[in-house]
C-alpha positions as a Markdown table, in Angstrom:
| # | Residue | x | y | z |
|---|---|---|---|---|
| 1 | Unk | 36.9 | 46.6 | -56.8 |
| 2 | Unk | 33.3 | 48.0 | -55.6 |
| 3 | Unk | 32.3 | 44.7 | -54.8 |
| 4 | Unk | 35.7 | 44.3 | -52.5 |
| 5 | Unk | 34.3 | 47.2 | -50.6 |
| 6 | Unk | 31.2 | 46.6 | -50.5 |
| 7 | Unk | 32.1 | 42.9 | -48.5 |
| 8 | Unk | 34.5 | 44.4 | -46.5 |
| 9 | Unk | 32.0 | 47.1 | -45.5 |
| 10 | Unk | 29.4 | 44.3 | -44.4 |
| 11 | Unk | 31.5 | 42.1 | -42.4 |
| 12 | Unk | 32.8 | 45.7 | -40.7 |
| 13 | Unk | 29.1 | 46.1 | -39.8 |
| 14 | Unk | 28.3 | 42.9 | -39.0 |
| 15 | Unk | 31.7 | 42.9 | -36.3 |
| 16 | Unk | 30.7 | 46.0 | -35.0 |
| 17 | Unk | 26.6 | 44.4 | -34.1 |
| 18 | Unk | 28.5 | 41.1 | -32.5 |
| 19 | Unk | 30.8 | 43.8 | -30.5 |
| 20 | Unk | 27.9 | 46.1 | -29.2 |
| 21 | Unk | 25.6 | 43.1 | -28.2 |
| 22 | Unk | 28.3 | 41.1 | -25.9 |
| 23 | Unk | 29.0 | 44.5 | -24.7 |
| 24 | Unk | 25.2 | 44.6 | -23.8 |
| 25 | Unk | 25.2 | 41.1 | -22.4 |
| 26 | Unk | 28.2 | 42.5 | -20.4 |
| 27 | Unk | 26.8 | 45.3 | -19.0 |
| 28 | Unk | 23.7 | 43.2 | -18.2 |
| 29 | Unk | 25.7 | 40.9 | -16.4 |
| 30 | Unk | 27.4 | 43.4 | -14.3 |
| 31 | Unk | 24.4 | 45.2 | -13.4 |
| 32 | Unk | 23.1 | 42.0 | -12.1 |
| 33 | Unk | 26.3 | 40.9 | -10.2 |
| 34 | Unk | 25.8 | 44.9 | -8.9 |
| 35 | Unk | 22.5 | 44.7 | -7.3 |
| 36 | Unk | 23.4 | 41.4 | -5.8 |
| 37 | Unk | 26.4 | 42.8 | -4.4 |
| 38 | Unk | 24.6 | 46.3 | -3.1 |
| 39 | Unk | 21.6 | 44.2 | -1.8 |
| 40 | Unk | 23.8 | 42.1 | 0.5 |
| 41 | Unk | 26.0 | 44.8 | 1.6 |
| 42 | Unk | 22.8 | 47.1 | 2.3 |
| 43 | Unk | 21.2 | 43.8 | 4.0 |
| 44 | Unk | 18.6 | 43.5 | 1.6 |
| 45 | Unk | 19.5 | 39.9 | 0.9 |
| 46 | Unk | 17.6 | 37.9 | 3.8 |
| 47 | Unk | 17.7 | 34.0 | 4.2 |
| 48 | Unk | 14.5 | 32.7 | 3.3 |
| 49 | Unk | 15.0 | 28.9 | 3.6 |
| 50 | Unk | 12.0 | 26.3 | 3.3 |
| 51 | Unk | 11.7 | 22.9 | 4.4 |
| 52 | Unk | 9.1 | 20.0 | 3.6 |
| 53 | Unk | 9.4 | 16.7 | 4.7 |
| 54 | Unk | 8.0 | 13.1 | 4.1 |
| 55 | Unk | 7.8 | 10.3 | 6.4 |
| 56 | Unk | 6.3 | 6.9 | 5.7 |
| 57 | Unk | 6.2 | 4.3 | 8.5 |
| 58 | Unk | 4.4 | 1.5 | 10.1 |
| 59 | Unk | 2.2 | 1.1 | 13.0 |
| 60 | Unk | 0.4 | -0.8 | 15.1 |
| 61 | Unk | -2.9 | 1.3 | 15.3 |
| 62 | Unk | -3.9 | 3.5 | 11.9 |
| 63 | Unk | -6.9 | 5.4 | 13.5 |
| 64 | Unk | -5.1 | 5.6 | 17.0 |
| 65 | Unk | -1.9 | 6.6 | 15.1 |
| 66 | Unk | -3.5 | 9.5 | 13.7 |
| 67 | Unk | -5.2 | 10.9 | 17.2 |
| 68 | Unk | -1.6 | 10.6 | 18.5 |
| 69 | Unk | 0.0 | 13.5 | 15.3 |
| 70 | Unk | -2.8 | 15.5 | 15.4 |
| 71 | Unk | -2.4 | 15.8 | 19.2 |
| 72 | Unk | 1.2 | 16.1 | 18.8 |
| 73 | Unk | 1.1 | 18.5 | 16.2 |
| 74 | Unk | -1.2 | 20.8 | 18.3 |
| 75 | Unk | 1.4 | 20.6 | 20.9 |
| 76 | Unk | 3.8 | 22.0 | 18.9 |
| 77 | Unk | 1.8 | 24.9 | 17.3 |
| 78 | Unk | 1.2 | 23.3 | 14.3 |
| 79 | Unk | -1.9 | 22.1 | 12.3 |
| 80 | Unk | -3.5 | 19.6 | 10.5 |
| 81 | Unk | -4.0 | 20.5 | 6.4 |
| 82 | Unk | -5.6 | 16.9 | 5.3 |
| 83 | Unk | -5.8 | 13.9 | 6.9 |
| 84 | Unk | -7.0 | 10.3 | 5.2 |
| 85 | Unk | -8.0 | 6.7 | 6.3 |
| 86 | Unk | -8.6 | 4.0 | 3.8 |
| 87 | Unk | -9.4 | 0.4 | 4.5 |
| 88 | Unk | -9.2 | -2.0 | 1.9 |
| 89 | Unk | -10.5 | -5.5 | 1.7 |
| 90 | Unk | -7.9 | -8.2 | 0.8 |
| 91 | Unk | -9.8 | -11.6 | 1.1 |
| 92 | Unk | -13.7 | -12.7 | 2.5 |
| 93 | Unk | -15.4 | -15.5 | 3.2 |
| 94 | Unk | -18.7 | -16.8 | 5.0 |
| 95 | Unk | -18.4 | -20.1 | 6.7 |
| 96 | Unk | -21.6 | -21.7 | 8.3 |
| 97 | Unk | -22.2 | -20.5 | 12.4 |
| 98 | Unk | -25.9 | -21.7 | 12.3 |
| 99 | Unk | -29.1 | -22.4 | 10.6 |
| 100 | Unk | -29.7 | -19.1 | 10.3 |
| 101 | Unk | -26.6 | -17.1 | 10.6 |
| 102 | Unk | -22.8 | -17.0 | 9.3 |
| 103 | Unk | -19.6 | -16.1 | 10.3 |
| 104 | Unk | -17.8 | -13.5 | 8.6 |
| 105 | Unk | -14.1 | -13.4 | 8.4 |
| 106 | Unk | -12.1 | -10.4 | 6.3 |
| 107 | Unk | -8.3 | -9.8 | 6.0 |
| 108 | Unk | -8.3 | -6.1 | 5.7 |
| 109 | Unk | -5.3 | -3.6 | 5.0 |
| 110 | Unk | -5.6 | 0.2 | 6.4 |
| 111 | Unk | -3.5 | 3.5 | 5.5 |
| 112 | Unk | -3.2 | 6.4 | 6.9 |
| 113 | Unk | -2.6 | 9.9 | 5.3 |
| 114 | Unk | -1.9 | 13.5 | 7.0 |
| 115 | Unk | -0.7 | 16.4 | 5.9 |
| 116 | Unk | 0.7 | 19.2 | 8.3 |
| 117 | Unk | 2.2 | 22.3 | 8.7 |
| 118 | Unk | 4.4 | 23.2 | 11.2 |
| 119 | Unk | 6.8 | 25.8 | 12.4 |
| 120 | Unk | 9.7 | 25.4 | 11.4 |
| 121 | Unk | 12.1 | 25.4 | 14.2 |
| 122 | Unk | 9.4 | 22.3 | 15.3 |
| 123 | Unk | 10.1 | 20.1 | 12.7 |
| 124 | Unk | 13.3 | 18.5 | 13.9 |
| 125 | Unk | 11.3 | 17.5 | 17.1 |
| 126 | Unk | 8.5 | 16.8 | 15.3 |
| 127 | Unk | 10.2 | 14.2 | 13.0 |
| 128 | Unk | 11.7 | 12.5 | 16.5 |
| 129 | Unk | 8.6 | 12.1 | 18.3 |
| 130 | Unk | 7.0 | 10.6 | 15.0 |
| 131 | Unk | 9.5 | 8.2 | 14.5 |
| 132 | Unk | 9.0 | 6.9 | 18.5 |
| 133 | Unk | 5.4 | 6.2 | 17.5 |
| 134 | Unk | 6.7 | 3.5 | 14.1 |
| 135 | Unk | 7.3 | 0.3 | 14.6 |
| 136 | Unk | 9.8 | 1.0 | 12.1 |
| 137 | Unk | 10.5 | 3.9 | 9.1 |
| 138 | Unk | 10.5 | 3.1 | 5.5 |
| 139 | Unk | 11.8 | 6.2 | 4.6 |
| 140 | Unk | 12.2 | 9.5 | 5.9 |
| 141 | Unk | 13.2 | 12.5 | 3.9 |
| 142 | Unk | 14.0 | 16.6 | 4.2 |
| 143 | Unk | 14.0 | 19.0 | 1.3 |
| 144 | Unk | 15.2 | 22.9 | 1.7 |
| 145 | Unk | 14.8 | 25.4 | -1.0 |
| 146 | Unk | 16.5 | 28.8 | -0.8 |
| 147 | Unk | 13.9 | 31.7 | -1.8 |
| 148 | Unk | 16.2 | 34.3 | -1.0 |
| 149 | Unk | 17.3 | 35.6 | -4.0 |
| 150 | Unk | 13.1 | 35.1 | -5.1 |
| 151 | Unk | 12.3 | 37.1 | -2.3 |
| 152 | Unk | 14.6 | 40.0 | -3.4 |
| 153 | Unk | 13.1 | 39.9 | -6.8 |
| 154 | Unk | 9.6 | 40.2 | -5.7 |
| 155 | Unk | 11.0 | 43.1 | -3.5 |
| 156 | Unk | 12.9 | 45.5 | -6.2 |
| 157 | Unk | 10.1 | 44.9 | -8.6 |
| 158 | Unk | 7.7 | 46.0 | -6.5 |
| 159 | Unk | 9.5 | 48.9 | -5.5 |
| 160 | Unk | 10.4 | 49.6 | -9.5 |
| 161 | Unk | 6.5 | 49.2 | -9.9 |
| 162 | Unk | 5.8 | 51.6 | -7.2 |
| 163 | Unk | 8.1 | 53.9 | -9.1 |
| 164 | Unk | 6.6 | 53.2 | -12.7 |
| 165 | Unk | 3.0 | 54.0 | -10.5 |
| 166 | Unk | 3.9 | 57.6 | -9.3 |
| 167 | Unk | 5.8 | 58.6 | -12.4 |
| 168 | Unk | 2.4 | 57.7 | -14.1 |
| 169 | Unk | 0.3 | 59.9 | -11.8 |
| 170 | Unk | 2.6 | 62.5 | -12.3 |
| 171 | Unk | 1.4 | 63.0 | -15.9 |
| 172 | Unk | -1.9 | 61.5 | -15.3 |
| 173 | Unk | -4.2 | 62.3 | -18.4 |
| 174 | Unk | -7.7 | 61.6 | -18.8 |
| 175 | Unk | -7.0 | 58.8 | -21.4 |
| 176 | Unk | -7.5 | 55.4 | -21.1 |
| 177 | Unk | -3.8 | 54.0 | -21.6 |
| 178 | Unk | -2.5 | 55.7 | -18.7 |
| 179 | Unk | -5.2 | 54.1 | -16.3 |
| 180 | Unk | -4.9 | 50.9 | -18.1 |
| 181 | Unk | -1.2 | 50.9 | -17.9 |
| 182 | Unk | -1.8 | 52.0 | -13.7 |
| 183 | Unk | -4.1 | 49.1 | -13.3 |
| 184 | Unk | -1.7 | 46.6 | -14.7 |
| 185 | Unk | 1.3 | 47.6 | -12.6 |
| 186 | Unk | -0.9 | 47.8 | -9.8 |
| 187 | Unk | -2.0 | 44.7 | -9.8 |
| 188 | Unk | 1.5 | 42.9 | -10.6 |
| 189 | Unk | 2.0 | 44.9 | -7.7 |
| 190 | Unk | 0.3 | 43.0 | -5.4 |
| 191 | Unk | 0.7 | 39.7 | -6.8 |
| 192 | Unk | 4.6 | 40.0 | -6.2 |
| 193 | Unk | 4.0 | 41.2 | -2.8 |
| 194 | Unk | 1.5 | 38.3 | -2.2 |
| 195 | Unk | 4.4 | 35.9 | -3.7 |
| 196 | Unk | 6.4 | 37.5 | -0.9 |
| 197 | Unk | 4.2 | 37.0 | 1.9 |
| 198 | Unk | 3.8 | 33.1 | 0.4 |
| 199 | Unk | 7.9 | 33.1 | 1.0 |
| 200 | Unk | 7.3 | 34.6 | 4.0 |
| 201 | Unk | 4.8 | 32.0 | 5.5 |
| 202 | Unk | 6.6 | 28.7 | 3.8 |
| 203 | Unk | 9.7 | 30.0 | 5.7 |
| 204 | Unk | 7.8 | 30.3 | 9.0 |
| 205 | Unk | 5.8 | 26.9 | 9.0 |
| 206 | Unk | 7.3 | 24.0 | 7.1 |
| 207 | Unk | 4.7 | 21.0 | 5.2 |
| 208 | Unk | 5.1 | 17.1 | 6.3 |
| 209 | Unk | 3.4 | 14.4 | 4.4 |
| 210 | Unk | 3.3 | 11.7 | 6.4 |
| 211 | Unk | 1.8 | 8.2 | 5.4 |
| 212 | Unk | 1.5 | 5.4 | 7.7 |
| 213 | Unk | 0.2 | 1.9 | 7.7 |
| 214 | Unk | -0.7 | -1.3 | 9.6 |
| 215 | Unk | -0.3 | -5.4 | 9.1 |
| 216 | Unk | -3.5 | -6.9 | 7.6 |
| 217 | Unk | -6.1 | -7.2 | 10.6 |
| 218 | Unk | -8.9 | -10.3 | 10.4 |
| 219 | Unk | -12.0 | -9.2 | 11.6 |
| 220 | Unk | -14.9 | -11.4 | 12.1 |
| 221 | Unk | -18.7 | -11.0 | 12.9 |
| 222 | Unk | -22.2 | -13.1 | 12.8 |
| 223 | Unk | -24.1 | -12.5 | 10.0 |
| 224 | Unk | -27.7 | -13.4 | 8.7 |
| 225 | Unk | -27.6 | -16.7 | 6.4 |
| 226 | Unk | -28.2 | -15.3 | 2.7 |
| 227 | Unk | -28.2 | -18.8 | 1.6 |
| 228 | Unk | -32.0 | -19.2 | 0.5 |
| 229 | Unk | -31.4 | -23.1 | 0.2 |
| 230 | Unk | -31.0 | -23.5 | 4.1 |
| 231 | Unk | -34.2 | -22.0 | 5.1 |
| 232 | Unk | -35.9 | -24.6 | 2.9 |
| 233 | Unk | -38.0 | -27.0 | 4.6 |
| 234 | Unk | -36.5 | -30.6 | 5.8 |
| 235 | Unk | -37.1 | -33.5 | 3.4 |
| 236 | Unk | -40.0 | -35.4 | 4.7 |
| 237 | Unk | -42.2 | -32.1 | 4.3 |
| 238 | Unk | -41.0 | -31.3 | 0.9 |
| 239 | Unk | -41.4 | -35.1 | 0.2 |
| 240 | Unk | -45.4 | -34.6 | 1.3 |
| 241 | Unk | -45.6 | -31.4 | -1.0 |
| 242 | Unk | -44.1 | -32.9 | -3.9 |
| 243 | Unk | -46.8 | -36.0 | -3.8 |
| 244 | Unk | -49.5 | -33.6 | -3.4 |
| 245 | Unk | -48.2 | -31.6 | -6.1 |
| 246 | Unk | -48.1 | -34.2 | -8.3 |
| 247 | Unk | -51.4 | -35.3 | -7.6 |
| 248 | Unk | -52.7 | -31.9 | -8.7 |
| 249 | Unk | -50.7 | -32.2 | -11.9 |
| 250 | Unk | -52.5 | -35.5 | -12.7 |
| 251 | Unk | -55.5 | -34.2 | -11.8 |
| 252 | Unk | -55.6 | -31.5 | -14.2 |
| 253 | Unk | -53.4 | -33.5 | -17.3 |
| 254 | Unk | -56.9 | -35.8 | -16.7 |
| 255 | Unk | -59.1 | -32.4 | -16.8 |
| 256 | Unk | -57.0 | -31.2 | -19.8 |
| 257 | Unk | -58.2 | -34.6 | -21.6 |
| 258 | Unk | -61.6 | -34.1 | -21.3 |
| 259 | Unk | -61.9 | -31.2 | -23.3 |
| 260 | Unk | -60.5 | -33.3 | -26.3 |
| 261 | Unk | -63.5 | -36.0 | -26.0 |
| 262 | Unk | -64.7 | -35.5 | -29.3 |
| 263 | Unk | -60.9 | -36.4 | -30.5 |
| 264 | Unk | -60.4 | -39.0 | -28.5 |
| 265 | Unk | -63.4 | -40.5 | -29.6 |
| 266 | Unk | -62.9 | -40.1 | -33.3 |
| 267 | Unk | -59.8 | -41.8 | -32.6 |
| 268 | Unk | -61.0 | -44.5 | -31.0 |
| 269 | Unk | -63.6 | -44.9 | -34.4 |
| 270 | Unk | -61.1 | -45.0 | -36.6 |
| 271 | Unk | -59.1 | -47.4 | -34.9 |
| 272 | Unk | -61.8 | -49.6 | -34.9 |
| 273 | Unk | -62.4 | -48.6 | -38.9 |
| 274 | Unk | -59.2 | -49.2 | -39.9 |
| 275 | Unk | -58.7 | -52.7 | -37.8 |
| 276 | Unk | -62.1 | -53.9 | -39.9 |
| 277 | Unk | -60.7 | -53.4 | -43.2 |
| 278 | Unk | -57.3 | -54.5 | -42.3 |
| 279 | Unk | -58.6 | -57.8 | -41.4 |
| 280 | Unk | -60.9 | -58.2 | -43.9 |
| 281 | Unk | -58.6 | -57.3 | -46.4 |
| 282 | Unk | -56.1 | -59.8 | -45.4 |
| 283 | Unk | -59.1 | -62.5 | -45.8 |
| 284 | Unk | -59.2 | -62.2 | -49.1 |
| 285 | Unk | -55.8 | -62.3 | -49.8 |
| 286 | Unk | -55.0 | -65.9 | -48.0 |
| 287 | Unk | -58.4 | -67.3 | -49.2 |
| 288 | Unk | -57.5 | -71.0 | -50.8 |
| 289 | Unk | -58.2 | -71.7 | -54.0 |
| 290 | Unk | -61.9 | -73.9 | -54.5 |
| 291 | Unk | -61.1 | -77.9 | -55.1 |
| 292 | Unk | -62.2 | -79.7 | -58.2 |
């Protein structure tokens, strides 16, 4: 029977913990839905709408294409963030031009890269004029991101944080944890009303990435001969050198014998030894017998 009690007790409890925490998330809920509703009706609630956009397109000019946006963006009030030009080297080759020279033809492909930022109201006009410069668009594209409701965040922390600060003050003691504490809000302080001034500046002046490109150009140029066998000289001369270099081979093969005199005549000795007894040898082996 204790034991009964002692169950029903528990799961009493245990209804009673769900109950009072989704009456929390509840109440959490409809303070949120509050503050929205009192921040639009008091006009706290500002749009805060940011745009980027990316183009990329062909042209006929890379480097001219570029001089063209950055003027254009000047024009209207923007400014140039980054801006790259890369040229890379498809195919090369040297044909002869000359004794002496070559010609140099390369198939080369360049891109172009800018980044800007713009006002905002500019970009539609912006977008137009850029796309009157392509021979054509590979794709074009706009994205908008609402901050508003990130903007209002920023705004009633701060102003809790301001709160927290002066309540702070208001018992300000000589110990550490209350100007550790100050600091901290402080400084989250200012990094929420930076985040709003970020919001503020995205909304005002809007990012395009554009990237642009051109066909493969061929350009072509006279270059020095690097091939060390044409500056060699003509056959007749090298004909005449070789001879004479031979000579001087010969020459020095018959030097390089005369040291070895003493071998070569020991050589010649034993030749002549060895010939002696060979013959004389073979004498006495086909000698004919003596007659009776």
């Amino acid at each position: 029977m204790k034991r009964h009690f002692a169950v029903v007790a528990l799961a009493t409890i245990l209804f009673a913990g769900c109950s009072s925490e989704h009456k929390g998330e509840a109440t959490d809920y409809a303070s949120t839905d509050t503050i929205a509703a009192e921040a639009v009706s008091n006009g706290e609630l500002v749009e805060k709408l940011t745009k980027t956009a990316d183009m990329r397109f062909r042209v006929k000019d890379v480097q001219r294409t570029k001089e063209n946006l950055s003027a254009t963006i000047k024009k209207q009030g923007g400014l140039v963030m980054e801006f790259n030009i890369n040229s890379a080297i498809q195919n090369s080759e040297k044909v002869k031009f000359s004794s002496d020279s070559l010609k140099e033809i390369t198939s080369y492909r360049t891109d172009g890269y800018v980044v800007a930022r713009v006002p905002s109201d500019k970009l539609d006009d912006l977008t137009n004029q850029i796309a009157g410069m392509a021979v054509f668009v590979d794709n074009q594209s706009l994205k908008m991101e609402d901050k508003s409701f990130d903007y209002l965040e920023n705004k009633l922390k701060s102003e809790n944080r301001q709160e927290a600060v002066a309540q702070i003050k208001k018992v300000a003691t000589k110990k550490s944890a209350n100007v550790t504490s100050s600091m901290l809000i402080k400084d989250d302080y200012v990094n929420k009303k930076i985040e709003n001034l970020n919001i503020d500046k995205q909304v005002r002046y809007s990012t395009i990435t554009l990237s642009f490109y051109q066909d493969n150009t061929i350009k072509t140029m006279i270059v020095a001969n690097d091939n060390i066998y044409d500056y060699k000289p003509d056959f007749f001369r090298r004909l005449g050198l070789n001879l004479m270099d031979g000579w001087m081979y010969f020459k020095e093969f018959i030097l390089f014998l005369s040291r070895l005199w003493m071998f070569v005549l020991v050589g010649v000795v034993a030749f002549f030894v060895i010939r002696y007894y060979t013959r004389r040898q073979s004498n006495k082996t086909f000698l004919p017998p003596p007659s009776n």
